[in-house]
C-alpha positions as CSV (number, residue, x, y, z in Angstrom):
1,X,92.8,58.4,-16.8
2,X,93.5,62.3,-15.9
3,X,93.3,65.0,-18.3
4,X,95.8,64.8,-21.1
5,X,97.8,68.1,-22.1
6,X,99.0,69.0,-25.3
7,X,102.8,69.4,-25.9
8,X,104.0,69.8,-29.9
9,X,103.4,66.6,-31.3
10,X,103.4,64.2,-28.3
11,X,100.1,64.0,-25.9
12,X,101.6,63.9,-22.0
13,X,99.2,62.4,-19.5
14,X,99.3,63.9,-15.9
15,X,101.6,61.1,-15.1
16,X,104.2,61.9,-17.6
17,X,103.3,59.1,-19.8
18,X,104.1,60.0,-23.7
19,X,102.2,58.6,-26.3
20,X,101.6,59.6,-30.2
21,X,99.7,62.5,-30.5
22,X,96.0,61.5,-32.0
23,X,94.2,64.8,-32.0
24,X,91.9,63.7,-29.3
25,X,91.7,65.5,-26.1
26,X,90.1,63.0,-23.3
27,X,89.3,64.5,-19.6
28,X,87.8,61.6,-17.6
29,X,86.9,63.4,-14.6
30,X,84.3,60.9,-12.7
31,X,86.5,57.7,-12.8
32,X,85.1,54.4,-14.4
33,X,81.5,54.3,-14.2
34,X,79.0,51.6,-15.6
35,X,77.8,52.9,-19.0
36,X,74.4,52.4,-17.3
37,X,74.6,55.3,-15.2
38,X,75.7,57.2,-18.0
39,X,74.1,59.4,-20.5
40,X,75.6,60.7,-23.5
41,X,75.1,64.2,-25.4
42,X,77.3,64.8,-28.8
43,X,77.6,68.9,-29.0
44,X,80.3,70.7,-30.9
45,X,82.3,68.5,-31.6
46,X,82.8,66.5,-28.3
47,X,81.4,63.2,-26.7
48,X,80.2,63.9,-23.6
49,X,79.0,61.2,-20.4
50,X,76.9,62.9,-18.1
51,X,76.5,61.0,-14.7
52,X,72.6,59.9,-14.8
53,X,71.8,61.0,-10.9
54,X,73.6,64.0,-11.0
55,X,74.0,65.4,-14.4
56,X,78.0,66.0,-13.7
57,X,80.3,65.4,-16.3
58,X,81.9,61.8,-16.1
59,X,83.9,62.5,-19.0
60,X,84.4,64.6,-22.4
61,X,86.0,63.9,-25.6
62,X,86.8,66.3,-28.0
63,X,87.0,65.3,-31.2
64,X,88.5,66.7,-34.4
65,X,86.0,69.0,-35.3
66,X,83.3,71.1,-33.7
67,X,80.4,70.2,-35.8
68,X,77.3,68.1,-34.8
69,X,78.2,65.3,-33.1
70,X,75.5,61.7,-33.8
71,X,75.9,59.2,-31.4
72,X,75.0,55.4,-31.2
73,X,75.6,53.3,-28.4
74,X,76.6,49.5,-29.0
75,X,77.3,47.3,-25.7
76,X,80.8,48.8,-25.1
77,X,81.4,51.3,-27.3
78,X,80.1,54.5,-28.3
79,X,80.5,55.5,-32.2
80,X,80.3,59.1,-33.0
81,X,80.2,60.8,-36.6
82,X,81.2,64.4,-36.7
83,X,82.2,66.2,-40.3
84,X,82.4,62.9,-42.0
85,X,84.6,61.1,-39.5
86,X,83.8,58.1,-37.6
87,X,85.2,57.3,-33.8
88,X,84.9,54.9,-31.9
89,X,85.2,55.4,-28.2
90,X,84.8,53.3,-24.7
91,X,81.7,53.8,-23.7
92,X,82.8,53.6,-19.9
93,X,85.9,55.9,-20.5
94,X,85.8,58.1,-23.1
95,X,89.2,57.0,-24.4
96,X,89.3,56.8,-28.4
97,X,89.3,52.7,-29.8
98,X,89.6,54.1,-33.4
99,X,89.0,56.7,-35.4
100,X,88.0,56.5,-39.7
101,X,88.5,59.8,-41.7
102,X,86.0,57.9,-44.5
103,X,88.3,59.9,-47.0
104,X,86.8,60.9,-49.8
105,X,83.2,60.9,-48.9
106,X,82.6,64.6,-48.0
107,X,82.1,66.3,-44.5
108,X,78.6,65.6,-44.3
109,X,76.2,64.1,-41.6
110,X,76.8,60.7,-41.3
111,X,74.6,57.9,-39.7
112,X,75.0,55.3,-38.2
113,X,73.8,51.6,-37.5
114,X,74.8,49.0,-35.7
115,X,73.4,45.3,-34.6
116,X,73.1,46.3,-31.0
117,X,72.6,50.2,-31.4
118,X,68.9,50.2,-30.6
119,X,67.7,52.5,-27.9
120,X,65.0,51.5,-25.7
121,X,62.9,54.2,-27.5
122,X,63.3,52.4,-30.7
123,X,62.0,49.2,-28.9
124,X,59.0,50.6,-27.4
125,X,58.3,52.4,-30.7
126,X,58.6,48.9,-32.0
127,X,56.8,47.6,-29.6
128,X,53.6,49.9,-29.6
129,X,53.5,49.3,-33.8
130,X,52.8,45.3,-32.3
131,X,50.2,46.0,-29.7
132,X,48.7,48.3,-32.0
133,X,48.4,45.5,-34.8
134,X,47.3,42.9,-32.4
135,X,44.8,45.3,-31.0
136,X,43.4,46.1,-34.3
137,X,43.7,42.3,-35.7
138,X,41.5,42.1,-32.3
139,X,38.9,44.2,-33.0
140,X,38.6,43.7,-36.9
141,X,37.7,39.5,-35.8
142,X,35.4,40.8,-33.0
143,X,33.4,43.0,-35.7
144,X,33.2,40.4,-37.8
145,X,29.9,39.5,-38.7
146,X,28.7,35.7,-39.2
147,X,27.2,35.1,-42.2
148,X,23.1,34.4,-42.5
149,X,22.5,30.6,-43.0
């Protein structure tokens, strides 16, 4: 998808194609590339994919505000909270799925959770908490002192 321009209330792609504006301003400059060669960096208000050899910009999206923008990455999509609002956005594009003003609840940080959203820090976190415990179950049985008979 090219850059999309502004004009009054409609959004006009590159191509001419007119569609209802949603206050989102996408500029997918790299093409489609695997989320896995992507990383991703929230900042003033915008989603941003970085290509992960290069550091280029793949894509940006600017959302509605220009806040702090908390990311979480779940198989396909990327969810970012900025100023109370919730978006959802293709991980592999940048294009907007939906977007949830959560009316009524303030424009405060808002975090986020999902099934698959682990990072692979959170797992080896997770997993140095286990070999930890084994380690010390371990050691506690090997200190372990029969008793006299």
């Amino acid at each position: 998808m090219r850059p999309l321009q502004r004009r009054n209330s409609l959004i006009r792609t590159v191509e001419g194609q007119v569609g209802v504006e949603n206050r989102f301003r996408v500029n997918n400059a790299g093409g489609n590339m695997s989320k896995d060669n992507l990383v991703f960096v929230g900042i003033k208000g915008t989603a941003i994919a970085l290509d992960r050899e290069t550091g280029q910009i793949v894509w940006e999206t600017h959302l509605e505000s220009s806040g702090f923008v908390h990311l979480v990455l779940d198989g396909e999509n990327l969810y970012a909270t900025t100023q109370g609002e919730v978006f959802c956005l293709n991980a592999t594009t940048g294009n907007p799925r939906w977007h949830n003003r959560l009316k009524g609840y303030g424009l405060g940080l808002a975090s986020l959770v999902t099934p698959k959203g682990t990072n692979d820090a959170g797992a080896l976190l997770m997993a140095e908490e286990v070999i930890r415990a084994e380690q010390a179950a371990s050691a506690s049985a090997s200190t372990t002192v029969p008793a006299a008979t």
